[in-house]
TORLUM-127827 format. One record per residue (C-alpha): x, z, y; residue number from 0. Coordinates in nm, 2 decimals. Layout:
! TORLUM-127827
      c1      c3      c2    n
       X       Z       Y  NUM
...
! end
This chain:
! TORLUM-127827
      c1      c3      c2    n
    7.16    6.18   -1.15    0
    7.26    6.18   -1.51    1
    7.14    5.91   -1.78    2
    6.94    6.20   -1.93    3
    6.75    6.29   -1.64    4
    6.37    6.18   -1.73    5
    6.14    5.97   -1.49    6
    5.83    6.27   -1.35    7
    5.57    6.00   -1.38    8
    5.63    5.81   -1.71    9
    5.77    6.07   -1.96   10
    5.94    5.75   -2.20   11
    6.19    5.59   -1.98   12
    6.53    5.76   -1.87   13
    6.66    5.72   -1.54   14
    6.97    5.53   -1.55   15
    7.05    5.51   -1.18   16
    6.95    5.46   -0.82   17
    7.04    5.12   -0.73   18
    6.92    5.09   -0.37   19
    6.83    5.36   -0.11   20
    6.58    5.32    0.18   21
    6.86    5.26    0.41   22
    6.99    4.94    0.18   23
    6.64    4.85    0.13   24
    6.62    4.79    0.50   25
    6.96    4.63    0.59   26
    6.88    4.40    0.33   27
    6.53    4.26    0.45   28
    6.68    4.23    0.81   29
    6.93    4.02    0.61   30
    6.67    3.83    0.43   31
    6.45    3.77    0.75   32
    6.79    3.62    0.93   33
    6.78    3.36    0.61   34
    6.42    3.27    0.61   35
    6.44    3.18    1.02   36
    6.79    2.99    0.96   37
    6.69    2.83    0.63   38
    6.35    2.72    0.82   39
    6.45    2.65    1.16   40
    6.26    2.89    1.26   41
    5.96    3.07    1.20   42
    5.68    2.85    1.38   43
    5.55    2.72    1.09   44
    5.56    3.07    0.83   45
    5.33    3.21    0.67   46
    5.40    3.52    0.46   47
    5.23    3.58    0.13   48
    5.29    3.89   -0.06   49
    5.21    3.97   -0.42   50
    5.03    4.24   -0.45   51
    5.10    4.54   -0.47   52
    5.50    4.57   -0.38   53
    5.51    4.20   -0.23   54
    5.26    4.30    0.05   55
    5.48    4.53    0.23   56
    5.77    4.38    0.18   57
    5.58    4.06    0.32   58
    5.47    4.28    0.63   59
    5.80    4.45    0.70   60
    5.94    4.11    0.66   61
    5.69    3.94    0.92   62
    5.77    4.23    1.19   63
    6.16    4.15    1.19   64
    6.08    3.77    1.19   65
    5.83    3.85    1.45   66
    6.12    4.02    1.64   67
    6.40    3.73    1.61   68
    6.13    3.48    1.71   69
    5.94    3.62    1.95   70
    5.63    3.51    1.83   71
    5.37    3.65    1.53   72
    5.39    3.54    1.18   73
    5.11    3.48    0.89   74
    5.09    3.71    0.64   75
    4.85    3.72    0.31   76
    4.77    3.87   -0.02   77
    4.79    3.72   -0.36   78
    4.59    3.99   -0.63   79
    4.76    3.94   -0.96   80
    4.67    4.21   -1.25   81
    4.75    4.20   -1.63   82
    4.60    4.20   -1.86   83
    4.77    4.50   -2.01   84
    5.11    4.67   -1.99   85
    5.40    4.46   -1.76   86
    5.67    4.66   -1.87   87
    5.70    4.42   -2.20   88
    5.75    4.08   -2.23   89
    5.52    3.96   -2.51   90
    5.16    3.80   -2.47   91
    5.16    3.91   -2.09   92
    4.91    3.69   -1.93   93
    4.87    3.71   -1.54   94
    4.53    3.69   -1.41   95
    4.45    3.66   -1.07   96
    4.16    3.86   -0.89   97
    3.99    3.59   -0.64   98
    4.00    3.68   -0.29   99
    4.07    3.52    0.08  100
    4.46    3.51    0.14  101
    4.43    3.56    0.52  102
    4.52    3.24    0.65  103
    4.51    2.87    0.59  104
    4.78    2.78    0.39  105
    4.73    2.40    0.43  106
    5.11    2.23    0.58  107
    5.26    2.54    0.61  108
    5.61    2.66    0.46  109
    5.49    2.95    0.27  110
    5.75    3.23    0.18  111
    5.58    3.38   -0.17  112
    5.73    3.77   -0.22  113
    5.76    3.97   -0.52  114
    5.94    4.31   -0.55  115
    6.13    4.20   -0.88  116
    6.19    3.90   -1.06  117
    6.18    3.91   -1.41  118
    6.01    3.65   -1.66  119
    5.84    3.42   -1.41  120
    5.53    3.45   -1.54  121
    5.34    3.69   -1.20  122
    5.53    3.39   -1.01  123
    5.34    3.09   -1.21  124
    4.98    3.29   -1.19  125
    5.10    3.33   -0.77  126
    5.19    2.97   -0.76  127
    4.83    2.86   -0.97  128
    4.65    3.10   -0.72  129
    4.80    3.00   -0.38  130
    4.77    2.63   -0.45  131
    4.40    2.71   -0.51  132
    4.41    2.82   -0.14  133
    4.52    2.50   -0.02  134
    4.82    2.26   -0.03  135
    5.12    2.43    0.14  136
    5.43    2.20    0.27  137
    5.68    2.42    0.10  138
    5.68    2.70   -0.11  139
    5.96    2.94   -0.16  140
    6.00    3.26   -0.32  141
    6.20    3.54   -0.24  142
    6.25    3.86   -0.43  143
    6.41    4.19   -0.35  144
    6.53    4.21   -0.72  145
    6.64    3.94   -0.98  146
    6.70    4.10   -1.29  147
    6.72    3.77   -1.50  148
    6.55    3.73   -1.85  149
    6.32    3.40   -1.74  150
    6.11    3.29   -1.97  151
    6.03    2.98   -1.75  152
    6.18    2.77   -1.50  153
    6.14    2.97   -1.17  154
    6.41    3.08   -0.93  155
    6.40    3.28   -0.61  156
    6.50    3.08   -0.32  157
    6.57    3.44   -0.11  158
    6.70    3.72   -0.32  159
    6.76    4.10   -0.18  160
    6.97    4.17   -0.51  161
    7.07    4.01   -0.85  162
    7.08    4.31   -1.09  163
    7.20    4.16   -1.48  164
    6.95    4.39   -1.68  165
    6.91    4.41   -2.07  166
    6.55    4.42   -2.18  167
    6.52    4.80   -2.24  168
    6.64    4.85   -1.89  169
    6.35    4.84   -1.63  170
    6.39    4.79   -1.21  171
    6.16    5.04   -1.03  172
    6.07    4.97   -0.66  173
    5.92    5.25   -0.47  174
    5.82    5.16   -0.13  175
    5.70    5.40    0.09  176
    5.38    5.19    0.19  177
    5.27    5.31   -0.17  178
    5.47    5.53   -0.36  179
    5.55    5.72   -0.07  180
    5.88    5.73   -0.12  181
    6.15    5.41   -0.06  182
    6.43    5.35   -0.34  183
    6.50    5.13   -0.63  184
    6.65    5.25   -0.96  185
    6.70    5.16   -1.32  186
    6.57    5.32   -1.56  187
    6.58    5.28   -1.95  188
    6.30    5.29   -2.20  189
    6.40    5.60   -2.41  190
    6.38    5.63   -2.81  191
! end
């Protein structure tokens, strides 16, 4: 694919590159769900909670090959975060989160937050806000499938797929097939 080729669905950005195909996507959540059992001795106390909308899948894939290496089922919930307008800039974003039940009772549980991408922290604080109004988990730790950098506040992933170094006219697109029927990430550029 060459820089020039545009992105079908949003006419302004420029596709830069695929960065991950659905075969990479894969090997690297059955690497991530090895991490989360070694890092938590286990998964008998999990519970999964995905951000919606890309988090959830990657929460329920992840919970099948945890499910797998431990034998037993694992928690898995929702988070509903919308903005207020446009994510794909960085200025006066304000995360809002649409109230609903997470699935599960959160309370003493090591909870696993999931995101697609990382990027200014600021779905991560609203996810943090929100599942704390759930309940009071033991631990909390995030992982996402991509850190691009550029945090505006003090949040980093415990569990990351990928770090991809971005600049801020370069955005990370994750298309899973659980909604965009198709599975790949790529990098695309917002075009003049």
């Amino acid at each position: 694919m060459s820089e020039n080729t545009e992105v079908k669905a949003t006419p302004n950005l420029r596709l830069k590159g695929r960065l991950m195909s659905a075969s990479e996507i894969e090997r690297t959540l059955v690497r991530l769900a090895h991490e989360i059992v070694e890092r938590n001795n286990g998964g008998t106390n999990l519970g999964l909670v995905g951000i919606k909308r890309r988090g959830v899948p990657l929460a329920q894939r992840l919970a099948a090959h945890i499910a797998k290496i431990e034998k037993h089922p694992v928690d898995t919930g929702v988070l509903d975060i919308a903005f207020y307008r446009d994510d794909l800039s960085t200025r006066d974003i304000r995360p809002v989160v649409t109230p609903g039940a997470l699935g599960f009772d959160v309370n003493g549980r090591d909870i696993i937050l999931m995101d697609d991408v990382l990027y200014t922290g600021r779905t991560i604080r609203a996810a943090l806000d929100a599942l704390f109004a759930h309940g009071r988990p033991k631990s909390v730790q995030l992982l996402v499938l991509i850190d691009r950098g550029h945090r505006e506040l003090p949040i980093q992933a415990t569990f990351v797929g990928r770090h991809i170094p971005t600049s801020r006219r370069e955005i990370i697109e994750v298309k899973l097939n659980e909604i965009d029927g198709q599975e790949e990430v790529l990098l695309v550029e917002l075009a003049d």
